[in-house]
N, C-alpha and C positions, 0 to 999 in steps of 0.2 A: 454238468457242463464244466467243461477244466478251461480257463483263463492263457492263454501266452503267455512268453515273457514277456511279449510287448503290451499286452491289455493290461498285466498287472501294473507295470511301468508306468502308463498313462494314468490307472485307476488311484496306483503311490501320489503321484503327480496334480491330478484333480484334488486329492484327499488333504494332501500338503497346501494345495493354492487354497482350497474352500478354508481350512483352518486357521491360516497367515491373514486371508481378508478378515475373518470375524475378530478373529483378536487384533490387529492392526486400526481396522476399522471409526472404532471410537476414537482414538486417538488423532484420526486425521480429521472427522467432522469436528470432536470439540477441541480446538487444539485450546494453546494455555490460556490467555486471552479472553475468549469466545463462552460467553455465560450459556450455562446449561442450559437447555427450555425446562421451565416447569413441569410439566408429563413426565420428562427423563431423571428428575430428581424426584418425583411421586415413585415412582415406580421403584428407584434402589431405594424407598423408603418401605413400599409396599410389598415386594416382591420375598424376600429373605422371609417375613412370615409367612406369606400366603405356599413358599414351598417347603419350608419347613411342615404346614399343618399337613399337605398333600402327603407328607411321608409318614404321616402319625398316621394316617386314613389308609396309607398303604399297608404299613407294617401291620396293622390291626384287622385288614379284611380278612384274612382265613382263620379269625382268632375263634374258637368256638369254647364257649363259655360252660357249656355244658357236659362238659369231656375230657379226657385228658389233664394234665393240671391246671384249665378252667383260666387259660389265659393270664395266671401269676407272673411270669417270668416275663412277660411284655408288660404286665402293669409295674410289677416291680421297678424295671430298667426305664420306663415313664417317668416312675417318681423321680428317681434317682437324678435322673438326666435333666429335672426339671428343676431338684435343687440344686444338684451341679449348678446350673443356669444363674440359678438366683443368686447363689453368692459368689462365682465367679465371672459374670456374663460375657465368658468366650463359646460361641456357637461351637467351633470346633473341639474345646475341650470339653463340652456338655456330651456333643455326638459318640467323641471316640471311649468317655466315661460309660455312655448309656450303653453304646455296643458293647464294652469290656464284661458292664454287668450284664447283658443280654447272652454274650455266649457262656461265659461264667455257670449261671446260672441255668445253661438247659446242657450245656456238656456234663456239670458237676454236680445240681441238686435231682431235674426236675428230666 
């Protein structure tokens, strides 16, 4: 099924309002003032690790141990990114370390 100009228009349009409310959003319930509820501060306490681990669980289900180079090159870039972590504890710079050694290492060794 092929879209109109006009349905894509509208679909831009929906896409654009849904994005502006969710980002805008927080900002008008808690404005500067206004103390956070407890839940909402659990949560950006709770939440950074709970997706972080979902992505370790991700990146590892098709990992097959018994085959292939036996899932090194995802354990490797595990460690790495872990101690990345530990002595620099910026998430992003842990991530984009673990990926650097993640393709690295199945483009160039494995």
């Amino acid at each position: 099924m092929i879209m109109t100009d006009t349905q894509i228009l509208i679909s831009i349009a929906l896409l654009t309002a849904g994005t502006m409310l969710t980002r805008f959003l927080p900002f008008i319930i808690f404005r500067e003032k206004a103390e956070v509820p407890k839940f909402v501060q659990y949560l950006g306490n709770a939440l950074p690790a709970a997706i972080f681990s979902m992505l370790v669980v991700y990146c590892l289900k098709n990992v097959q141990l018994l085959s292939g180079s036996h899932g090194l090159p995802e354990f490797i870039s595990i460690a790495f990114t872990t101690a990345l972590h530990l002595w620099k504890r910026q998430i992003l710079i842990s991530i984009a370390g673990g990926t650097a050694v993640y393709m690295l290492l199945v483009q160039m060794v494995f």
